[in-house]
C-alpha positions as a Python dict, from the first residue, in 0.01 Angstrom:
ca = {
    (1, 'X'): (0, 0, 0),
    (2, 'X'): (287, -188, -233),
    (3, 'X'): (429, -499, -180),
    (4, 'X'): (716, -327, -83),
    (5, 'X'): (575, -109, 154),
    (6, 'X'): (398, -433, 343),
    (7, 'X'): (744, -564, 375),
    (8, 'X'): (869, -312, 559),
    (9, 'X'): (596, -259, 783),
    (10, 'X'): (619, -635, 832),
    (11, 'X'): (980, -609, 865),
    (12, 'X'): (938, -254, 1122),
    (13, 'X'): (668, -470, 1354),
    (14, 'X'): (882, -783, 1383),
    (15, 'X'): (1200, -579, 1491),
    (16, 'X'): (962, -373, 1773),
    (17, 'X'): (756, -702, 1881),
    (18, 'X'): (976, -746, 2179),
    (19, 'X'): (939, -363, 2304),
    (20, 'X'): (518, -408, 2172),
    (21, 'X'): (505, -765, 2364),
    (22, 'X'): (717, -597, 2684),
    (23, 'X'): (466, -276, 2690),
    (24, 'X'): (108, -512, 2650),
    (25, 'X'): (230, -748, 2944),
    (26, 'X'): (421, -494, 3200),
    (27, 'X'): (259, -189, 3132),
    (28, 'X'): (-71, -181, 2964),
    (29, 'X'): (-180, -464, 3136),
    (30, 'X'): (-133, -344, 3494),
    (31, 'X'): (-249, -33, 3407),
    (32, 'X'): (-566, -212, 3280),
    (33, 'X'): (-547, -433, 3597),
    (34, 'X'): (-581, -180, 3854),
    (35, 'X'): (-835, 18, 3708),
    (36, 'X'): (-1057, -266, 3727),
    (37, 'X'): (-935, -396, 4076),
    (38, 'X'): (-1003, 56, 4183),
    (39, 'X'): (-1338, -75, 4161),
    (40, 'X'): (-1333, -411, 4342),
    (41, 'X'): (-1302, -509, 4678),
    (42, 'X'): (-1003, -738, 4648),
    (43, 'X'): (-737, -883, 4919),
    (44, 'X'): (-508, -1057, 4729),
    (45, 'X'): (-632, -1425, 4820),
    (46, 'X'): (-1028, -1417, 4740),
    (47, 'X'): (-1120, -1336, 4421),
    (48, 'X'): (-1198, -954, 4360),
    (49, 'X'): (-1533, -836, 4381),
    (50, 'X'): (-1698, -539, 4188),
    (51, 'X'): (-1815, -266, 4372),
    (52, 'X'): (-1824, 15, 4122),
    (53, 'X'): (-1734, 319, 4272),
    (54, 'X'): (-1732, 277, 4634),
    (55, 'X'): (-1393, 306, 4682),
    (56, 'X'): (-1355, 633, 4552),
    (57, 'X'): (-1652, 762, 4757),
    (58, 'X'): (-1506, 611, 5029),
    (59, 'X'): (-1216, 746, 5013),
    (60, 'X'): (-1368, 1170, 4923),
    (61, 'X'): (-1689, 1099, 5168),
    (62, 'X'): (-1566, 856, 5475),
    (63, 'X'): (-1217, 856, 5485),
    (64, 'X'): (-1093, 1128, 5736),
    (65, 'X'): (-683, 1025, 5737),
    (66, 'X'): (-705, 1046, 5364),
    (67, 'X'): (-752, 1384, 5372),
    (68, 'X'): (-501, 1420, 5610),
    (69, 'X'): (-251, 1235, 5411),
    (70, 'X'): (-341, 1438, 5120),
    (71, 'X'): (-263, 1788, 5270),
    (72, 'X'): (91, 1637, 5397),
    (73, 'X'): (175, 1576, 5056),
    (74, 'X'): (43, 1917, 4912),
    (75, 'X'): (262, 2090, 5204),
    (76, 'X'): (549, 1888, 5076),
    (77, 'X'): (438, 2007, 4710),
    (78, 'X'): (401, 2348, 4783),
    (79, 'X'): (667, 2461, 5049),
    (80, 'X'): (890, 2152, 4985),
    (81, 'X'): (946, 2190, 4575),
    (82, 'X'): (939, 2572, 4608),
    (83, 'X'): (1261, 2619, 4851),
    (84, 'X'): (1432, 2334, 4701),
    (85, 'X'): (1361, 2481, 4358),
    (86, 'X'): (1507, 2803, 4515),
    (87, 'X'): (1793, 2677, 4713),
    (88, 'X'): (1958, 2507, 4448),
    (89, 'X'): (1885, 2794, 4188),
    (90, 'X'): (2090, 3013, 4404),
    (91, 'X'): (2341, 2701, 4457),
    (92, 'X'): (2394, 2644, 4058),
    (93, 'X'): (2407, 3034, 4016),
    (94, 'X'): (2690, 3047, 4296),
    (95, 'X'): (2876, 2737, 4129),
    (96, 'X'): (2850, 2845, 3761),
    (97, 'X'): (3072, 3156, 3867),
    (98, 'X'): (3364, 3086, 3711),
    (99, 'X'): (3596, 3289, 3921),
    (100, 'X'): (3508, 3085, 4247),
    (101, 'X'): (3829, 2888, 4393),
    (102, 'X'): (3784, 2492, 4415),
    (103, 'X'): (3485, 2497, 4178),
    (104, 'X'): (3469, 2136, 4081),
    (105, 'X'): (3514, 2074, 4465),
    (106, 'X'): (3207, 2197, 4556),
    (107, 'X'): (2980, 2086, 4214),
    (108, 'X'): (3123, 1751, 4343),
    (109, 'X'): (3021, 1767, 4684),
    (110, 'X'): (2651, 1940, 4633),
    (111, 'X'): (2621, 1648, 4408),
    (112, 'X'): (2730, 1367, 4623),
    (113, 'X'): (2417, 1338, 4771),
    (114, 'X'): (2260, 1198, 4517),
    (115, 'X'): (2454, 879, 4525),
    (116, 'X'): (2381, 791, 4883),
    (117, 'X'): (2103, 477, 4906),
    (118, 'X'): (1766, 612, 5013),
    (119, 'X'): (1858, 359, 5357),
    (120, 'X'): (2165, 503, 5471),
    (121, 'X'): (2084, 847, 5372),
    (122, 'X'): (1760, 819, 5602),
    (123, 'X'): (1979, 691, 5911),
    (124, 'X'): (2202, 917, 5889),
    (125, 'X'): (1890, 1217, 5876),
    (126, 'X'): (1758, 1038, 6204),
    (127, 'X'): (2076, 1078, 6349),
    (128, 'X'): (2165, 1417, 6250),
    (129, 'X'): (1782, 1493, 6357),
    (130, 'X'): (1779, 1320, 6712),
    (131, 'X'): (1584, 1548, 6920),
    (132, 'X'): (1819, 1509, 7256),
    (133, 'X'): (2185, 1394, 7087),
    (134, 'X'): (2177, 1448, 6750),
    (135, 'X'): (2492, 1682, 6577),
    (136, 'X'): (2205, 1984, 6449),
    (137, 'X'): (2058, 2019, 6802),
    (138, 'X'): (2432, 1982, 6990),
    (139, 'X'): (2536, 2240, 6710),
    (140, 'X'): (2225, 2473, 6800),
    (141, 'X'): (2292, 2454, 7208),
    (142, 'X'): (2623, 2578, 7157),
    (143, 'X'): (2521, 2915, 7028),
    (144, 'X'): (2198, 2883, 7327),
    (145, 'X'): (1926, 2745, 7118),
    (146, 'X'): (1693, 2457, 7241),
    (147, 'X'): (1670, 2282, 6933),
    (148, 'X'): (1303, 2161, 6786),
    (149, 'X'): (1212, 1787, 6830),
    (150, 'X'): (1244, 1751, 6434),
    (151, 'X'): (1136, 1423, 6295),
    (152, 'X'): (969, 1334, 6639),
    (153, 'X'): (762, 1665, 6630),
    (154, 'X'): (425, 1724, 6451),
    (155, 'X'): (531, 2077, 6403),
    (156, 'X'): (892, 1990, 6282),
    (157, 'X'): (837, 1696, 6108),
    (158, 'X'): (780, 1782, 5770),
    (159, 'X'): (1014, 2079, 5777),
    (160, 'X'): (1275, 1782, 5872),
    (161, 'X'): (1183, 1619, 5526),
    (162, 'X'): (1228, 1947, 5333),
    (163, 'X'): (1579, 2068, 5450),
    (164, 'X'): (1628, 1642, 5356),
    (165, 'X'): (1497, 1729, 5023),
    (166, 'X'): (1722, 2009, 4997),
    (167, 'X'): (2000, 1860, 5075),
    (168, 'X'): (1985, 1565, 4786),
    (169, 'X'): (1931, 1866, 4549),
    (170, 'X'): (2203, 1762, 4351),
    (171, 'X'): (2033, 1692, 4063),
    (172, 'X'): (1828, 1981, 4002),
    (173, 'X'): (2201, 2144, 4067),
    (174, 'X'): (2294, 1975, 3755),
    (175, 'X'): (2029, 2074, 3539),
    (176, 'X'): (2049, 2443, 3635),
    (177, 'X'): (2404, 2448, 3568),
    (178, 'X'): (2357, 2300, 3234),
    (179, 'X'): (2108, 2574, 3131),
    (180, 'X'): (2322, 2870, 3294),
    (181, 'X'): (2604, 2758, 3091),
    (182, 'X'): (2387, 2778, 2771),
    (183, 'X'): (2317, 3148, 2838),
    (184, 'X'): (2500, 3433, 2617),
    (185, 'X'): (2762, 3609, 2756),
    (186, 'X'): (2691, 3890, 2576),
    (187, 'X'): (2333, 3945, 2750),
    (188, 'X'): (2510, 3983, 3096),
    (189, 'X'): (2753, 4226, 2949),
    (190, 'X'): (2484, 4434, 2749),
    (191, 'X'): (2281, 4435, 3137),
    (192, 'X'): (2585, 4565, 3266),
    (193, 'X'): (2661, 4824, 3018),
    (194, 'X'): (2279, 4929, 3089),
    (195, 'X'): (2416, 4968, 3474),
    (196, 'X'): (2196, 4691, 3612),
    (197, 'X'): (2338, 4532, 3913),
    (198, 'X'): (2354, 4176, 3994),
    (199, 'X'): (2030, 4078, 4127),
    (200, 'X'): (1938, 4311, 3843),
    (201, 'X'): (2080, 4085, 3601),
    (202, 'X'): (1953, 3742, 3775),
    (203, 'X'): (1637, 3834, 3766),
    (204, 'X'): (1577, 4007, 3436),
    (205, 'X'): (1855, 3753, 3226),
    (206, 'X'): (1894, 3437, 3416),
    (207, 'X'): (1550, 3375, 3564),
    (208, 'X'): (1390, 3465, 3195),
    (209, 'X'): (1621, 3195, 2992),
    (210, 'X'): (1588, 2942, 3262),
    (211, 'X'): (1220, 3023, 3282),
    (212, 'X'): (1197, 2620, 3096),
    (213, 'X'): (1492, 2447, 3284),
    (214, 'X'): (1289, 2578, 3585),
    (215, 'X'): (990, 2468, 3471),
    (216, 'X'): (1145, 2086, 3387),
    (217, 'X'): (1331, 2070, 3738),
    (218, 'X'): (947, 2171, 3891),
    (219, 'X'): (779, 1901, 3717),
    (220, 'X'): (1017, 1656, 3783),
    (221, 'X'): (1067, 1793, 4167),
    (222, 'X'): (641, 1769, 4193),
    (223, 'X'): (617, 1417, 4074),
    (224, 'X'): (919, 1292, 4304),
    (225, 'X'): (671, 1446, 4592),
    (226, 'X'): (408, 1287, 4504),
    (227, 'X'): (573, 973, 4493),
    (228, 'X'): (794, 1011, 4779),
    (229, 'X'): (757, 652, 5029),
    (230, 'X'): (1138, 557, 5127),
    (231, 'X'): (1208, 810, 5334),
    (232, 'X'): (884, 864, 5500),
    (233, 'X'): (887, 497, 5576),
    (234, 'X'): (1216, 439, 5723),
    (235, 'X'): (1246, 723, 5935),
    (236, 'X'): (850, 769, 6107),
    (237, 'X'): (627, 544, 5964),
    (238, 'X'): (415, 823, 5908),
    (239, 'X'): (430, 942, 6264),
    (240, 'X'): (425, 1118, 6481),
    (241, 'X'): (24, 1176, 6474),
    (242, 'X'): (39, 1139, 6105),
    (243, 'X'): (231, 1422, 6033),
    (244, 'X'): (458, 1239, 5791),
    (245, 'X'): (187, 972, 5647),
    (246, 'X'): (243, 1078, 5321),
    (247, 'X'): (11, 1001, 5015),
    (248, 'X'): (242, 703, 4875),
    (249, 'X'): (287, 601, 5182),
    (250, 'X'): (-110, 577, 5277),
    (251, 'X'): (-123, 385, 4959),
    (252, 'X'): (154, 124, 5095),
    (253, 'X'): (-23, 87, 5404),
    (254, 'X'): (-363, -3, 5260),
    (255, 'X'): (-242, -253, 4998),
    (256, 'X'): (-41, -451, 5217),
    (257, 'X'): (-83, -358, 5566),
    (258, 'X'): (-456, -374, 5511),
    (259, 'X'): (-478, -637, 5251),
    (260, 'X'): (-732, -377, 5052),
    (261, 'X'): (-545, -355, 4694),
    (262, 'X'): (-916, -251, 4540),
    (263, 'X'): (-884, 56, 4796),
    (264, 'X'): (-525, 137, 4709),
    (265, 'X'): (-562, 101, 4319),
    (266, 'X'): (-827, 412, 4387),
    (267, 'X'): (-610, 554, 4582),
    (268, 'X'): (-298, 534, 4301),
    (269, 'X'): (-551, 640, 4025),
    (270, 'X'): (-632, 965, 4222),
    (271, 'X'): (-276, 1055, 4244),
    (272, 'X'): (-250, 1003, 3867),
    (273, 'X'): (-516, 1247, 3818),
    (274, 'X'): (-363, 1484, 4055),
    (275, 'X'): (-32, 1433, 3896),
    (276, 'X'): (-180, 1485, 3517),
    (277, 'X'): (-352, 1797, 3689),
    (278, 'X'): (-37, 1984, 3827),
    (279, 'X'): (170, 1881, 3492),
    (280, 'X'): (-78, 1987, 3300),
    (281, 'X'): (-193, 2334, 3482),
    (282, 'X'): (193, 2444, 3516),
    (283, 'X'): (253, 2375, 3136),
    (284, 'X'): (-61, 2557, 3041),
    (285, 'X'): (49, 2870, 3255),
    (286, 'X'): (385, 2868, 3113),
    (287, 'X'): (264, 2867, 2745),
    (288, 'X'): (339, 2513, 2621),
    (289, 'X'): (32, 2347, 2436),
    (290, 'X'): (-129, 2730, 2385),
    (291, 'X'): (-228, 2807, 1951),
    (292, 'X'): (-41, 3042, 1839),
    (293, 'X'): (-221, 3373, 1770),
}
C-alpha cells in the first residue's frame, strides 16, 4: 500500500468514525449484551448470573404459554400476512385503473391509515369492535346478525387484529402501485389480442412481474408480525385467555413485568432465528441466492 493510498484510507476511516463509533456502542454492543444476558439469570438490579442454556430449555421444555404465544403469532403470520397481502393486491390493482372516477381520492384515503398513531388507531378499533355498542355490531343487527364478541372473544380475537391489519394496509398499497405502474402496456394489450380475459391477464401478467414487489411487501408484512406489541397491548393485554398474547408481547411481559431480562433476551434471540428462518426460506423458494446453472 502507497503513501497515498494510507492517506486515504486514513482520511475514509476518520470521515466514517462517527457512523463506526455510533454502530460499536448502539448496536453491536447490545447485540453482544443480550446474547450474554440469554444466558444469565438477570433482573436488572443484582448482577447477572450465568446459567448457560437454561433459559432456552426452559423456554422449548417447561414453558407451556410460550408455546401458546408462539402459535398466536404464526396464526397472525400465516392467515394475517396472507389476506392482507391479498386484500391490498386487489386494492392497488382496483386503484391503478386509470379510468376509475376520483382516483387520487381513494389512493388518499386507503392510505390515510397509515398516519394514524398506533394509540388512537387502537381506541378507535376497541370502539368500532365493542361487543354490545360498537358501530360494526349496530351495523350487523340492522341487517339481523348477532354480531361476534370480537376483541373480547377467544374465537374472534385475532380475526379482530387481522381485518386491523388490513385496514392500515396502506403501505403495501403503495408499493404495489409502484410496481403495477412499472409494468408494459404492451403485455396487457398482446394478452388481450391473445383473447385472455381479465383475471386471465392478472394472473398470467400482473401476478408474474409483481412476483418480487410481492415478495418485498411479504417480508416486510412477516417481520411487522413478528414484531407486532402496540396494538396487542393497548387493546387486550393479551387477553382474553391469551388469545392475543402475542410473541413481542410475551417478551414485554417477562422483561419488565417479571423482572427476568436473561429470560426475555432468549426469548428475542429465538425470534431472530425464526425471523432469519422465514426471510431466508421465502427468498430461497423464490430463487434469490440460488447459482446459476
Amino acid at each position: 500500500m502507497t503513501l497515498n493510498e494510507k492517506k486515504n484510507l486514513r482520511n475514509g476511516l476518520l470521515f466514517i468514525s462517527p457512523w463506526i463509533i455510533g454502530f460499536l456502542m448502539f448496536t453491536l454492543y447490545p447485540i453482544a449484551s443480550s446474547l450474554y444476558y440469554s444466558m444469565t439469570e438477570y433482573n436488572i438490579i443484582s448482577e447477572p448470573i450465568f446459567v448457560g442454556l437454561k433459559n432456552y430449555i426452559d423456554l422449548f421444555f417447561h414453558d407451556e404459554l410460550f408455546y401458546t404465544v408462539l402459535y398466536n403469532t404464526l396464526y397472525m403470520v400465516v392467515f394475517g400476512v396472507t389476506l392482507t397481502i391479498v386484500v391490498t393486491l386487489a386494492v392497488s390493482i382496483v386503484l391503478n385503473d386509470k379510468r376509475l372516477r376520483g382516483l387520487s381520492f381513494f389512493r388518499v384515503v386507503f392510505f390515510i391509515p397509515t398516519l394514524v398513531p398506533t394509540v388512537i388507531l387502537s381506541i378507535l378499533w376497541i370502539w368500532l369492535f365493542q361487543p354490545e355498542n360498537g358501530l360494526v355490531n349496530t351495523v350487523l343487527s340492522w341487517f339481523g346478525i348477532n354480531g361476534p364478541g370480537w376483541f373480547a372473544s377467544p374465537t374472534w380475537s385475532k380475526p379482530a387484529f387481522i381485518l386491523m391489519a388490513i385496514w392500515c394496509g396502506g403501505n403495501y398499497i403503495i408499493i404495489f402501485l409502484a410496481g403495477l405502474q412499472d409494468i408494459p402496456a404492451e403485455l396487457y394489450e398482446a394478452a388481450e389480442i391473445d383473447g385472455a380475459n381479465l383475471f386471465d391477464r392478472i394472473w398470467h401478467v400482473t401476478i408474474p412481474q409483481m412476483k418480487p414487489i410481492i415478495l418485498f411487501n411479504v417480508i416486510s408484512a412477516i417481520i411487522k408480525t413478528l414484531q407486532s406489541f402496540a396494538e396487542s397491548f393497548i387493546i387486550t393485554q393479551g387477553g382474553p385467555n391469551n388469545s392475543t398474547n402475542f410473541y413481542s408481547l410475551y417478551l414485554y411481559q417477562n422483561a419488565f413485568l417479571y423482572s427476568k431480562m436473561g429470560y426475555a433476551s432468549a426469548m428475542a434471540w429465538i425470534l431472530l432465528i425464526i425471523t432469519l428462518v422465514l426471510t431466508i426460506s421465502l427468498l430461497r423458494a423464490n430463487g434469490f441466492g440460488k447459482a446459476e446453472q
